[in-house]
N, C-alpha and C positions, 0 to 999 in steps of 0.2 A: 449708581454711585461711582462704579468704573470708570464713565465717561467722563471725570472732573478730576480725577488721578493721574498725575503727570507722572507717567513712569520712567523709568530711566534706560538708555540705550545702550550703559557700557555694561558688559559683559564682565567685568572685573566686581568682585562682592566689595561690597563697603564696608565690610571689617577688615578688608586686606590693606593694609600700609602703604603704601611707596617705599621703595629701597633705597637705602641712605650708598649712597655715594662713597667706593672704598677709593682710599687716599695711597696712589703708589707709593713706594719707595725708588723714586727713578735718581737713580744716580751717571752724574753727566761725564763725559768722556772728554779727555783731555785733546786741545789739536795745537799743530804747530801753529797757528794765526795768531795763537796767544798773545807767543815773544815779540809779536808787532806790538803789541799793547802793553810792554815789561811784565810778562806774567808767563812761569816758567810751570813745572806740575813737582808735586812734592807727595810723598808714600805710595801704595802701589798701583799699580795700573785697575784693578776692578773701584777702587775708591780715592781716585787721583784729587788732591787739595790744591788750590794756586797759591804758587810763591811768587810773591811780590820781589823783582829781579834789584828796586829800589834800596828797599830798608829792612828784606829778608822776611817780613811777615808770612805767616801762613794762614787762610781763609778756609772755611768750611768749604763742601763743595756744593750744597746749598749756594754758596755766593755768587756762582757762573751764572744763575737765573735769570735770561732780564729783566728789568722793572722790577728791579727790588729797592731796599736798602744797599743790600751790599753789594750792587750793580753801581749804585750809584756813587758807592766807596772808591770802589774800582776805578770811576771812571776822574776820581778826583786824583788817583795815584797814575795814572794815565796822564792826566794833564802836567803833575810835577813830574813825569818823566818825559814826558816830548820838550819841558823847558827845560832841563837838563841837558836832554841830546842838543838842544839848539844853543847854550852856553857852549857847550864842548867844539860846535864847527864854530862858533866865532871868536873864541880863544884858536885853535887853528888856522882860521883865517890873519888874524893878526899875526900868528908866527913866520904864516907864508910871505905875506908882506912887507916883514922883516928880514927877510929871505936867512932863520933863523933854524937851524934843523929843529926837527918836530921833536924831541928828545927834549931838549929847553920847556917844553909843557908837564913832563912828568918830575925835571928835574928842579924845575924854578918855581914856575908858575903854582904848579899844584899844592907844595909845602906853604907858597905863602900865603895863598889860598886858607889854607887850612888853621896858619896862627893869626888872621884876618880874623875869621871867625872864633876861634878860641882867647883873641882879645875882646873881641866885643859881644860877646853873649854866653861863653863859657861860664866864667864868675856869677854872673847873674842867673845861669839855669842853675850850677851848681850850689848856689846859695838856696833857690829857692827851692828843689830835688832835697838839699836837707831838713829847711823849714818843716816841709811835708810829713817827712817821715819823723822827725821830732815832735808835731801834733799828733800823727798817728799811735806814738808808740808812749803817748800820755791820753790821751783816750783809751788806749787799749788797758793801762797802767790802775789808770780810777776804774773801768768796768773788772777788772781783775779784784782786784781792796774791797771793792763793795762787794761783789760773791764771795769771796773767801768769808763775809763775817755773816753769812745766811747758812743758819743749822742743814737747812735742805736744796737741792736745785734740781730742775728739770732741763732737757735739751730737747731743742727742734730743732732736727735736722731736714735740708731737703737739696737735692744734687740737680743744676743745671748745668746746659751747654752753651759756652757765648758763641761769639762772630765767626771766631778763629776755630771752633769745632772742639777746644779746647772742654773737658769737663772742669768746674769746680763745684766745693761741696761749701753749702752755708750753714751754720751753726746759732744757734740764740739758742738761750740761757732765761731760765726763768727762777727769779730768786723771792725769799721774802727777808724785804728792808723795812725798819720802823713799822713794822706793823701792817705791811703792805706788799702787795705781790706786786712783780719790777719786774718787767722781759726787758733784756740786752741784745743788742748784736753782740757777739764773743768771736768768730772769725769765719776767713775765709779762705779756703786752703784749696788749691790745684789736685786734682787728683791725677795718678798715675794714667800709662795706656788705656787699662781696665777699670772699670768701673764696679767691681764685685764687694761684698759685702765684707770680707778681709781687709782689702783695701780700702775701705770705710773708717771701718772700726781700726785701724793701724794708725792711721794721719789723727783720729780722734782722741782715741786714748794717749799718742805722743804729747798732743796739743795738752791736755788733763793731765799729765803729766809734768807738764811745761809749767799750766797754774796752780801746780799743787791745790789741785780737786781730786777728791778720794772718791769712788765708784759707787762706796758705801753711801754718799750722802745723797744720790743719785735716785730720784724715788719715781719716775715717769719717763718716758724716750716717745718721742712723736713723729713720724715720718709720712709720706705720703703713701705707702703702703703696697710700694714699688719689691717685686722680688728678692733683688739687692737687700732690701732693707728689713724685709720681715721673712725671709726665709727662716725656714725651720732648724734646715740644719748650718747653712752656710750665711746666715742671712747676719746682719750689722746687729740687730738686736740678740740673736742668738748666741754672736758675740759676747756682748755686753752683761750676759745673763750670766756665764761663764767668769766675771770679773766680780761679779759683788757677792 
């Protein structure tokens, strides 16, 4: 019977696994070849972020990665700034050839430059920048009216990082209206340097405070179950536990 038994040659038992692949934490080092590219470094030297020399942004340090997304960001603020630098020598060019001192660029040229643009799309961003925040802040207006008139609510909260390395914490709200249970977005709030669960429960309770939501009618807290949030003693919930 032996002889029809294909046995096997590796040496390793077959209840043993393969090892999953651990995920550095490699964080990139800042060089000068950046500021060829308008990108300067910003915070400190063991977790240097690029600042965009352009419009002053700040990127994760994540973003230096090539073949990313935000490689690819990069390379679009790269391009608005080589057409920048290349506006900038042919407005110089033109002064030279006016045999006009180079001064006449910051003193003339530049102001009118700038009510150029403040005539013809000022008004219009600024109109529509308020539009925005007048929908916003009537959306936010009716999601506030309709929980304030639910005996009871719930929150789910959950803290992510965007582009910019930036943390913010998201909030939804769980009510019952007409006889039916209604989840809300309710907001979205930038958190501090730290991410600790004081500083959680601080920005939250403000916000609850804000819409006159009482603690007391608060009967459930949901989080991903991150440290921060369910610590014992320092934790966003342990907070919270403390208020009602």
């Amino acid at each position: 019977m032996d002889a029809f038994i294909i046995r096997s040659t590796d040496s390793t038992s077959a209840s043993e696994k393969p090892k999953k692949k651990i995920k550095l934490n490699i964080r990139r080092r800042y060089h000068e070849d950046y500021l060829n590219v308008g990108f300067s470094r910003s915070g400190n030297v063991d977790d240097p972020r690029p600042w965009r020399l352009v419009c002053g942004d700040k990127l994760s340090n994540e973003s230096t990665v090539p073949k990313t997304r935000q490689s690819e960001k990069m390379t679009k603020i790269v391009t608005i700034f080589d057409k920048t630098q290349e506006a900038s020598y042919l407005v110089a060019e033109l002064v030279a050839k006016q045999m006009k001192p180079h001064t006449i660029a910051e003193k003339l040229i530049s102001p009118a430059c700038r009510e150029i643009v403040k005539v013809l799309f000022s008004e219009e961003a600024v109109f529509q920048n308020r539009r925005i925040e007048h929908m916003s802040e009537d959306i936010e207006e009716q999601v506030l009216q309709q929980s304030r008139g639910s005996p009871l609510f719930a929150l789910q909260l959950d803290e992510s990082t965007d582009i910019s390395g930036q943390a913010q914490l998201l909030v939804f709200i769980r009510i019952v209206s007409n006889e039916d249970i209604v989840e809300n977005f309710l907001c979205c709030k930038t958190l501090p340097e730290t991410t600790k669960g004081e500083d959680i429960f601080e920005i939250v309770d403000h916000y609850l405070k804000f819409a006159n939501f009482p603690w007391d009618k608060c009967i459930r807290l949901c989080t991903d179950g991150a440290p921060a949030m369910t610590g014992s003693v320092k934790g966003f919930i342990s907070f919270a536990k403390k208020k009602k």
